[in-house]
PDB file of N, CA, C, O and CB in Angstrom:
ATOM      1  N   UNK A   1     133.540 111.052  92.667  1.00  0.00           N
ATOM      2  CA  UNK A   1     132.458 110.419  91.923  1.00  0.00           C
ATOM      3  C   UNK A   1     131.532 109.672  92.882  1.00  0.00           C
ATOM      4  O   UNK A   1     130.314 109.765  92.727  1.00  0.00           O
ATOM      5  CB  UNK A   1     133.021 109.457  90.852  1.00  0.00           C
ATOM      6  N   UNK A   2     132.170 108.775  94.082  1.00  0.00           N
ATOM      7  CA  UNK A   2     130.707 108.493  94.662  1.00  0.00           C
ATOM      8  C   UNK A   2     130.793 109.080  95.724  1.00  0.00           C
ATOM      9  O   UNK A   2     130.511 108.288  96.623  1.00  0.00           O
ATOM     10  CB  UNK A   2     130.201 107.082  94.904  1.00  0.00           C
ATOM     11  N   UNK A   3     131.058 110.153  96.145  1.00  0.00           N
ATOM     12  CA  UNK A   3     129.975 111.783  96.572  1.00  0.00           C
ATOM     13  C   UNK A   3     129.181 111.780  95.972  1.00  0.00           C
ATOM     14  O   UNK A   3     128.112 111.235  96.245  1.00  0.00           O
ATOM     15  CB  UNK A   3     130.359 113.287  96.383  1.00  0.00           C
ATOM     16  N   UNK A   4     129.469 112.466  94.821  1.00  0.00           N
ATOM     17  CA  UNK A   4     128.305 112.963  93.910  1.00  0.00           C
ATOM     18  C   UNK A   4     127.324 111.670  93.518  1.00  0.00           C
ATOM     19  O   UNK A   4     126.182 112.067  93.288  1.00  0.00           O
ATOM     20  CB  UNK A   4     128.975 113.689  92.444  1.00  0.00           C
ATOM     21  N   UNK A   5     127.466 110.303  93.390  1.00  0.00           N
ATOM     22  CA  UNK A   5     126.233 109.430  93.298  1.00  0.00           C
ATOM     23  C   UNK A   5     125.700 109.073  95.092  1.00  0.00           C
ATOM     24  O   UNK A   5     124.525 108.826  95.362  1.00  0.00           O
ATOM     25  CB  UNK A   5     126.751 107.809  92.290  1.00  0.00           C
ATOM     26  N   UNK A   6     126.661 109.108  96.005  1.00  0.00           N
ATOM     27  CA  UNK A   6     126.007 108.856  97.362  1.00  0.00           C
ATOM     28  C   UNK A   6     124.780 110.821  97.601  1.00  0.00           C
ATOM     29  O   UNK A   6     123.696 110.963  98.167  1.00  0.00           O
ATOM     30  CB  UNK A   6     127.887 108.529  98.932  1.00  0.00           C
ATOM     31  N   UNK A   7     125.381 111.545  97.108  1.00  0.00           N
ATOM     32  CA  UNK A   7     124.681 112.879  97.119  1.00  0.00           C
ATOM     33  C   UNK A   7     122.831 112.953  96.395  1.00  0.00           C
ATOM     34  O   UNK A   7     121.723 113.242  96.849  1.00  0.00           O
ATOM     35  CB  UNK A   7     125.846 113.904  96.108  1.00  0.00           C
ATOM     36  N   UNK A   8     123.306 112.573  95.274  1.00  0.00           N
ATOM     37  CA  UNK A   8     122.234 112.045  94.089  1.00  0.00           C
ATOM     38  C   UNK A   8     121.003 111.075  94.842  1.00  0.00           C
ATOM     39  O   UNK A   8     119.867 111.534  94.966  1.00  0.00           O
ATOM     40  CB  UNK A   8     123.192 110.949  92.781  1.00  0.00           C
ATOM     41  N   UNK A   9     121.342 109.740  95.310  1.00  0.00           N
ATOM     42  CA  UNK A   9     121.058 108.762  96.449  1.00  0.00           C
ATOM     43  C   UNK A   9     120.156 109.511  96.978  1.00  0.00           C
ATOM     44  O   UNK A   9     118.952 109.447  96.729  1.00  0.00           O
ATOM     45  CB  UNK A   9     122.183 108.313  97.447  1.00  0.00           C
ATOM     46  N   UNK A  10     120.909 110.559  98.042  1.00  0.00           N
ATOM     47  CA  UNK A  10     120.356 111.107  99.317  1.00  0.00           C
ATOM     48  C   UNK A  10     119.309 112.320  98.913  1.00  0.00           C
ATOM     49  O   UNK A  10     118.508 112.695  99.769  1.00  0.00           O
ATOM     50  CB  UNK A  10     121.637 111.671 100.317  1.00  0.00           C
ATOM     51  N   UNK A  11     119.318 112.874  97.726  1.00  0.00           N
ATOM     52  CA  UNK A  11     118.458 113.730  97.001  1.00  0.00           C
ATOM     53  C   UNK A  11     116.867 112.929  96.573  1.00  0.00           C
ATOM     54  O   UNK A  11     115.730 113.389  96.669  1.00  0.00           O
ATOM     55  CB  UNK A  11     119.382 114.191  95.627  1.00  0.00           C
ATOM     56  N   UNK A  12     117.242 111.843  96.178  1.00  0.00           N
ATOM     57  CA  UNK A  12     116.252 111.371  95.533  1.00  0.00           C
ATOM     58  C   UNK A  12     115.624 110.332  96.789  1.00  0.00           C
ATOM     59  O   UNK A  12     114.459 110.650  97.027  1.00  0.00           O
ATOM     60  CB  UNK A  12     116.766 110.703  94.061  1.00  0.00           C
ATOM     61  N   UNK A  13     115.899 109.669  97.280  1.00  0.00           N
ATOM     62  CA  UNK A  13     114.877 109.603  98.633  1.00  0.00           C
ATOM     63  C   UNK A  13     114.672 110.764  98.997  1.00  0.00           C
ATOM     64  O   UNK A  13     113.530 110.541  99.398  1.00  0.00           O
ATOM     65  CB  UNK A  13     115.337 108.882  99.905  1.00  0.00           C
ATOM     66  N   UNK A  14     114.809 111.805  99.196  1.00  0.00           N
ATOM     67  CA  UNK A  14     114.152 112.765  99.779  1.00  0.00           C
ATOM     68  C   UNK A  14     113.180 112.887  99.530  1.00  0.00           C
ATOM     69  O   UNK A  14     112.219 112.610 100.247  1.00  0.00           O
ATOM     70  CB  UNK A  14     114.485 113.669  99.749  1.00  0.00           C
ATOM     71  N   UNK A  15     113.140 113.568  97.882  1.00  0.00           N
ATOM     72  CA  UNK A  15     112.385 113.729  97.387  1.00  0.00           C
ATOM     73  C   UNK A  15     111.087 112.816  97.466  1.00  0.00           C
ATOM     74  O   UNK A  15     109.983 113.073  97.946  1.00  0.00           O
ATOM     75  CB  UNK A  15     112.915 113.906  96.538  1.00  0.00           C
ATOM     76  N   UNK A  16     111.686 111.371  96.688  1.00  0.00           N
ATOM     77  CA  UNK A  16     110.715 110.567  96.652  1.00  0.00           C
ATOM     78  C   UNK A  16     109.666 110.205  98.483  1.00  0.00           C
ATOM     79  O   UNK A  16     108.549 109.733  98.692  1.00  0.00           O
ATOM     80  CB  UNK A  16     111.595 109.247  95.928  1.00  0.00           C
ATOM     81  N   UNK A  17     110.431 110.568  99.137  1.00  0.00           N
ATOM     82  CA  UNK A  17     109.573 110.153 100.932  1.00  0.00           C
ATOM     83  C   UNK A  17     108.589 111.813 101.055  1.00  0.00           C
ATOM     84  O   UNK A  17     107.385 111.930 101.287  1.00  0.00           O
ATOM     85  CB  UNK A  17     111.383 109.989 102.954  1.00  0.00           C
ATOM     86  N   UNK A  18     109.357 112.640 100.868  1.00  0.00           N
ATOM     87  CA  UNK A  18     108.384 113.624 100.902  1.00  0.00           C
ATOM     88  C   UNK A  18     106.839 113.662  99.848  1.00  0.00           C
ATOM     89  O   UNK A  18     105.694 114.020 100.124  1.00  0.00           O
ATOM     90  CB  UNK A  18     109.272 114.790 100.628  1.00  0.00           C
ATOM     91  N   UNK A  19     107.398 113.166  98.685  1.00  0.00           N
ATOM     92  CA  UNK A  19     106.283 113.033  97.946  1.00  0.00           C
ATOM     93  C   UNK A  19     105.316 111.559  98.721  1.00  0.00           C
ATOM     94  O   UNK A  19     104.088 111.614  98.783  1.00  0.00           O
ATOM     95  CB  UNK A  19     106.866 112.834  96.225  1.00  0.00           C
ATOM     96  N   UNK A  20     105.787 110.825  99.038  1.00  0.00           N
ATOM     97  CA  UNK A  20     105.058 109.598  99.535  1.00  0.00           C
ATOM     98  C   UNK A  20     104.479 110.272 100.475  1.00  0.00           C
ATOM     99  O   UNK A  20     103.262 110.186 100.309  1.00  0.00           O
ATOM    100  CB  UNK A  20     105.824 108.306 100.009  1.00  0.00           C
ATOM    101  N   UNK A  21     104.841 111.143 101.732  1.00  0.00           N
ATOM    102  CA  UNK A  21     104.159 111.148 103.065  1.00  0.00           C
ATOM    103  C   UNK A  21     103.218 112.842 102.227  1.00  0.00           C
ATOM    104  O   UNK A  21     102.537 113.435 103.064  1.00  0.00           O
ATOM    105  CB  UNK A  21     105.599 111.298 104.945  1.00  0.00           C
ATOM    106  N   UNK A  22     103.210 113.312 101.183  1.00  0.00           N
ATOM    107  CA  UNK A  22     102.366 114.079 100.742  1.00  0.00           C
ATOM    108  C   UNK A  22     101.118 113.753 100.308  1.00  0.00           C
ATOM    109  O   UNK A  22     100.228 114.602 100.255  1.00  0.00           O
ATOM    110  CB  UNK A  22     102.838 114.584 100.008  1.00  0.00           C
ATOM    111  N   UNK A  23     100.923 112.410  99.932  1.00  0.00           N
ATOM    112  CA  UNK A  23     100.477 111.731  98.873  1.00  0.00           C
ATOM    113  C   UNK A  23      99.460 111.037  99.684  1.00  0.00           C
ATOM    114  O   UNK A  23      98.257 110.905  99.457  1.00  0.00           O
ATOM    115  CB  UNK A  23     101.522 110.883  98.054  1.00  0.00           C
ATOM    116  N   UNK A  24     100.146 110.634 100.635  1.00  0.00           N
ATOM    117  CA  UNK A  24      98.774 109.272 101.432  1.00  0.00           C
ATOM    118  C   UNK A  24      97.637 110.220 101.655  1.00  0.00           C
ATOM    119  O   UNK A  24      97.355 111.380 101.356  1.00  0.00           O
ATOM    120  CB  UNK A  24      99.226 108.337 103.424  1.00  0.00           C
ATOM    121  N   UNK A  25      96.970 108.963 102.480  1.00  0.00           N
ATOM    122  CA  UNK A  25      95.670 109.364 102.812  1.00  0.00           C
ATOM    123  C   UNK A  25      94.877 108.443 102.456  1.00  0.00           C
ATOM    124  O   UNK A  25      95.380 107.434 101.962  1.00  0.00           O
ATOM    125  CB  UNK A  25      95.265 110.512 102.311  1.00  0.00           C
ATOM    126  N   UNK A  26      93.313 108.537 102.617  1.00  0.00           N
ATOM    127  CA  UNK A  26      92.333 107.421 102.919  1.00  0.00           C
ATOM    128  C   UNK A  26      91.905 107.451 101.671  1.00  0.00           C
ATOM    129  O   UNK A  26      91.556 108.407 100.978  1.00  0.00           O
ATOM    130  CB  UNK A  26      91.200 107.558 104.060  1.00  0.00           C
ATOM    131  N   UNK A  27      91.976 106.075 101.395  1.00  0.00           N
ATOM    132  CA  UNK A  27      91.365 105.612  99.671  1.00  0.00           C
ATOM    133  C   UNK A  27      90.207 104.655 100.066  1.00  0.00           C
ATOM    134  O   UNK A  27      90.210 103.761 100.912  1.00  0.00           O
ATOM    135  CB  UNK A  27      92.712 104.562  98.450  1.00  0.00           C
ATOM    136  N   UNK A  28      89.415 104.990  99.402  1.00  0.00           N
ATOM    137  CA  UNK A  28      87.907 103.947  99.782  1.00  0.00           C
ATOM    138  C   UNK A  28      88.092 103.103  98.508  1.00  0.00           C
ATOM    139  O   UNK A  28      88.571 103.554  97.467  1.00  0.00           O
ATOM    140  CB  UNK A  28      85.989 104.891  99.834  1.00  0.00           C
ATOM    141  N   UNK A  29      87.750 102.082  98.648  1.00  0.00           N
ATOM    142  CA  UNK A  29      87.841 101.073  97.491  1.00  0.00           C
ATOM    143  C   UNK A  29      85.644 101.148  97.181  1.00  0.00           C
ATOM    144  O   UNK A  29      84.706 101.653  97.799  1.00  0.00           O
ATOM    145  CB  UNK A  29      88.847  98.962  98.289  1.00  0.00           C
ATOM    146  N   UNK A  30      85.755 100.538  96.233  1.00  0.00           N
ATOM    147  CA  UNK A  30      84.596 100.625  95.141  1.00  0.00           C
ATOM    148  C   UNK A  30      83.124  99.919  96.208  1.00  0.00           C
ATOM    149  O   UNK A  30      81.914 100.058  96.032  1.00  0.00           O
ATOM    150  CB  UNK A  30      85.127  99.400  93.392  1.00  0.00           C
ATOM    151  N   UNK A  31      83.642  99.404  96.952  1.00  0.00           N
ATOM    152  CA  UNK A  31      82.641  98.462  97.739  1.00  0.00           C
ATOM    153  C   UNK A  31      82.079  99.410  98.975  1.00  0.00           C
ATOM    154  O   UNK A  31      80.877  99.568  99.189  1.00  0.00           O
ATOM    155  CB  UNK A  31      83.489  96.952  98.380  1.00  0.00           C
ATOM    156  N   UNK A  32      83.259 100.087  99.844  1.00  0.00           N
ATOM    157  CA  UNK A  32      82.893 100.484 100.670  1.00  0.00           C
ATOM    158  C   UNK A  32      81.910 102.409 100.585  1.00  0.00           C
ATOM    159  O   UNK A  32      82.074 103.156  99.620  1.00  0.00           O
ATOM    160  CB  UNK A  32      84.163 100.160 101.370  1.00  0.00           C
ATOM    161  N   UNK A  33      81.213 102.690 101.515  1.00  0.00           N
ATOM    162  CA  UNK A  33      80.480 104.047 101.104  1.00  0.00           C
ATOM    163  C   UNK A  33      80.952 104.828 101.846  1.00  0.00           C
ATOM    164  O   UNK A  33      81.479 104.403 102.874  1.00  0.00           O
ATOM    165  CB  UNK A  33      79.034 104.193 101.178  1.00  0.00           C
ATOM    166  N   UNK A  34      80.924 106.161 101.583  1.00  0.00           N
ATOM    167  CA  UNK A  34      81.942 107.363 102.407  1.00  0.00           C
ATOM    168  C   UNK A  34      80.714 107.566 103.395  1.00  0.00           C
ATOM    169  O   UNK A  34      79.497 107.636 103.225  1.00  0.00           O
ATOM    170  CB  UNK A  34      82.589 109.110 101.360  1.00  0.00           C
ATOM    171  N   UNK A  35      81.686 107.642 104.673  1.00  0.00           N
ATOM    172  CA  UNK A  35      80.794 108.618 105.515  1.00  0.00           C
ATOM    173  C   UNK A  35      79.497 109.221 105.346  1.00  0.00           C
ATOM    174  O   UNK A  35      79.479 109.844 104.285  1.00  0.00           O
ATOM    175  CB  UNK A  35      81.379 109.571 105.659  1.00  0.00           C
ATOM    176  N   UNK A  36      78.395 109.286 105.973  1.00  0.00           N
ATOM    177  CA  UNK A  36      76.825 109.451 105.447  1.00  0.00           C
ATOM    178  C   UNK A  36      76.113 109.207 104.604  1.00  0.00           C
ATOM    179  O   UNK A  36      74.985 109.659 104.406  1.00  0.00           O
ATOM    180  CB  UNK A  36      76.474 110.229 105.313  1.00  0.00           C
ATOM    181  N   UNK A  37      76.906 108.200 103.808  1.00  0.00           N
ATOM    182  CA  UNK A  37      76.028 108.116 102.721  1.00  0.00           C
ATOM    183  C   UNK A  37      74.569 106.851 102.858  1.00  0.00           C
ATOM    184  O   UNK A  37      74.637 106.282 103.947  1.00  0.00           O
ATOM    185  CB  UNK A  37      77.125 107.757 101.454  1.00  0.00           C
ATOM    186  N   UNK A  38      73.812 106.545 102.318  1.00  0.00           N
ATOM    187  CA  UNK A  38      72.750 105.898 102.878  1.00  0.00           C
ATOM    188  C   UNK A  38      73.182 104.468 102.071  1.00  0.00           C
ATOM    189  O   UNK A  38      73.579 104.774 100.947  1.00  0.00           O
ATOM    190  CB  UNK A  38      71.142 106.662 102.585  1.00  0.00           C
ATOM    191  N   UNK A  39      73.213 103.518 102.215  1.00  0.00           N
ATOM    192  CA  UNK A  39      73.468 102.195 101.603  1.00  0.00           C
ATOM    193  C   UNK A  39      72.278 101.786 101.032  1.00  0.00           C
ATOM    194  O   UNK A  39      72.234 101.249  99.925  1.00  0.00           O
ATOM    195  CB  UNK A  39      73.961 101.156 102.541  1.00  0.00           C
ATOM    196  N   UNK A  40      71.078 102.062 101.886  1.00  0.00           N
ATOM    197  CA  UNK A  40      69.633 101.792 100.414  1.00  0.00           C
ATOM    198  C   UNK A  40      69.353 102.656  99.309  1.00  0.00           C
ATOM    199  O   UNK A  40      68.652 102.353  98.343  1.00  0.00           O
ATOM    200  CB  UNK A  40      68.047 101.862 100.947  1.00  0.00           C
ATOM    201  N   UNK A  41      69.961 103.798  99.505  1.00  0.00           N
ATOM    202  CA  UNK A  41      69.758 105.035  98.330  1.00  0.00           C
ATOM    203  C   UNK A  41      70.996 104.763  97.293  1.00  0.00           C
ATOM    204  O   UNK A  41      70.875 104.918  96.077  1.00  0.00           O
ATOM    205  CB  UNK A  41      69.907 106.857  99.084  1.00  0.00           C
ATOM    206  N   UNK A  42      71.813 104.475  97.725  1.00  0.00           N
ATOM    207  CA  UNK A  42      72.876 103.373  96.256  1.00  0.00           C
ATOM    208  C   UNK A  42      72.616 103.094  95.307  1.00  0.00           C
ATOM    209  O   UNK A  42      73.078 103.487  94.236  1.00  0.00           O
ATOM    210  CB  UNK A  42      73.250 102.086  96.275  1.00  0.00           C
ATOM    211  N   UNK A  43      71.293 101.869  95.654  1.00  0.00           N
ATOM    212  CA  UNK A  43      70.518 100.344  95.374  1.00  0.00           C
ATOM    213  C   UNK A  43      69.474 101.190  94.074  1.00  0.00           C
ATOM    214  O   UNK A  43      69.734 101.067  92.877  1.00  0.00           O
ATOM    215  CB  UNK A  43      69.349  99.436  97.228  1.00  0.00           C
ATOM    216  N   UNK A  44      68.595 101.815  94.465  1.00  0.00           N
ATOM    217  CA  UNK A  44      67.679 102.839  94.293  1.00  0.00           C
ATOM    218  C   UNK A  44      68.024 103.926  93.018  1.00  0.00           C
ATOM    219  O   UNK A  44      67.156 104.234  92.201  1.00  0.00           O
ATOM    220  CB  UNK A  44      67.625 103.548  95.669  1.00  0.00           C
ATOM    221  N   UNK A  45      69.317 104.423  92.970  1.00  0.00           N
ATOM    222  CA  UNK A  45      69.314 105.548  92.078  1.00  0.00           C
ATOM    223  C   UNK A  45      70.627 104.814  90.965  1.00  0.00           C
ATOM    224  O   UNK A  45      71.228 105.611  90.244  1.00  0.00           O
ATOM    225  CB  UNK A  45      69.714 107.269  93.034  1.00  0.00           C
ATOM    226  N   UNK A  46      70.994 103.342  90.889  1.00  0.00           N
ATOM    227  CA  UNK A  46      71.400 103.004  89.994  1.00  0.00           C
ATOM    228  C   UNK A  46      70.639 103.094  88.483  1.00  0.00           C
ATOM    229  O   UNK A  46      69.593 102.481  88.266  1.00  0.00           O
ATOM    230  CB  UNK A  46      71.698 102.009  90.431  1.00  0.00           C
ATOM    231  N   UNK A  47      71.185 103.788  87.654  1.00  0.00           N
ATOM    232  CA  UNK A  47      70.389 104.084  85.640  1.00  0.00           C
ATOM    233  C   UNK A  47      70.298 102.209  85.805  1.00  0.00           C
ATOM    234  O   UNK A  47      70.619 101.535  86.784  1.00  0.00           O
ATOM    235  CB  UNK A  47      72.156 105.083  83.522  1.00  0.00           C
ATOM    236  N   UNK A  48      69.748 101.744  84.469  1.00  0.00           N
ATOM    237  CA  UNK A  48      69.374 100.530  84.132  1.00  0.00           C
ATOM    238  C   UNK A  48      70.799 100.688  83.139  1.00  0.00           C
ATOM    239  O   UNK A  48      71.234 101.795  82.824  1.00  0.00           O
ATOM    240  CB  UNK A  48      67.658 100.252  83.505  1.00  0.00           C
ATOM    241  N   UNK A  49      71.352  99.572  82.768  1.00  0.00           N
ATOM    242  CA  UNK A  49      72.576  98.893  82.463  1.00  0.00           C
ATOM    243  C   UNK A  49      72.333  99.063  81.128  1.00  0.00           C
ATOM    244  O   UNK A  49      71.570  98.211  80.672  1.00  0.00           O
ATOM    245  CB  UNK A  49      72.843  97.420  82.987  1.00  0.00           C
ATOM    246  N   UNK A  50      72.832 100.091  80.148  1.00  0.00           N
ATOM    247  CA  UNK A  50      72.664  99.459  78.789  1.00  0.00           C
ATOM    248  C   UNK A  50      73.722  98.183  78.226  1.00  0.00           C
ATOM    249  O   UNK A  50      74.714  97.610  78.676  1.00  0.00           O
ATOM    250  CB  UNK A  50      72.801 100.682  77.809  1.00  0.00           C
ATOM    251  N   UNK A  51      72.984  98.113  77.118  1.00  0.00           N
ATOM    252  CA  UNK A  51      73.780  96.781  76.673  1.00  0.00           C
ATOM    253  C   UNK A  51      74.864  97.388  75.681  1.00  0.00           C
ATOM    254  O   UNK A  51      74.422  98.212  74.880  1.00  0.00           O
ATOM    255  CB  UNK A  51      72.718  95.517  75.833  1.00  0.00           C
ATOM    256  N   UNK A  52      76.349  97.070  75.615  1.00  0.00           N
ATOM    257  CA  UNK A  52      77.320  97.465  75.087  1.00  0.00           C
ATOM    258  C   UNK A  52      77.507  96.477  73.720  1.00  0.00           C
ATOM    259  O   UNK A  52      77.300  95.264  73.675  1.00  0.00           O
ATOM    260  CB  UNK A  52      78.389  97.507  76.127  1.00  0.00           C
ATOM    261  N   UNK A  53      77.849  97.142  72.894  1.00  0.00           N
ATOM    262  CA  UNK A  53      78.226  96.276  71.380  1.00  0.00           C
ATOM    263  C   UNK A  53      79.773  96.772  71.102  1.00  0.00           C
ATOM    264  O   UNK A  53      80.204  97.925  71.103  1.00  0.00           O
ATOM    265  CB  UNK A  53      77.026  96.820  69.781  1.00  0.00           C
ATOM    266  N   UNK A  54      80.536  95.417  70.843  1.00  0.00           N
ATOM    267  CA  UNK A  54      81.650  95.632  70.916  1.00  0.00           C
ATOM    268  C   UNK A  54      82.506  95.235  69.644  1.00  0.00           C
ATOM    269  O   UNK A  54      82.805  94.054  69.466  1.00  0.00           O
ATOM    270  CB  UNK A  54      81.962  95.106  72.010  1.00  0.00           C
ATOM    271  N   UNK A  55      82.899  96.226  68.759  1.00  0.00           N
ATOM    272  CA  UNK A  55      83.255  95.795  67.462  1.00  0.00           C
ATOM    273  C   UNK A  55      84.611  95.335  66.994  1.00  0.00           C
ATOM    274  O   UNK A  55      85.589  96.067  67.145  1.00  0.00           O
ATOM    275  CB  UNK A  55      82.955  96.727  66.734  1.00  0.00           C
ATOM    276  N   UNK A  56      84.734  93.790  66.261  1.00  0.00           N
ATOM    277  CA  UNK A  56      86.023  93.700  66.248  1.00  0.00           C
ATOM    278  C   UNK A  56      86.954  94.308  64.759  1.00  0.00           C
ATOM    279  O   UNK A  56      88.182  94.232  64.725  1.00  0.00           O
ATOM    280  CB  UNK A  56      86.169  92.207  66.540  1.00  0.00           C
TER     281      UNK A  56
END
């Protein structure tokens, strides 16, 4: 019995590290701009904000 849960253990980190080192990679958060993009053309091609109505 703990074979088979030390086995189980050793299955499931596997799994789970292979999926982690599959998975990364570069996440840009909301602030920063990808590669070439122009930071005044952002500013410029934002729509105008409608106003939201929110019903309770």
């Amino acid at each position: 019995v703990v074979i088979l849960i030390l086995l189980t253990l050793a299955a499931l980190s596997f799994v789970l590290c292979r999926y982690l080192y599959h998975n990364r990679g570069d996440y840009r958060t909301t602030g920063e701009l990808a590669p070439g993009e122009d930071p005044d053309e952002e500013d410029n091609n934002k729509p105008a904000p409608e106003k939201k109505e929110y019903f309770i």
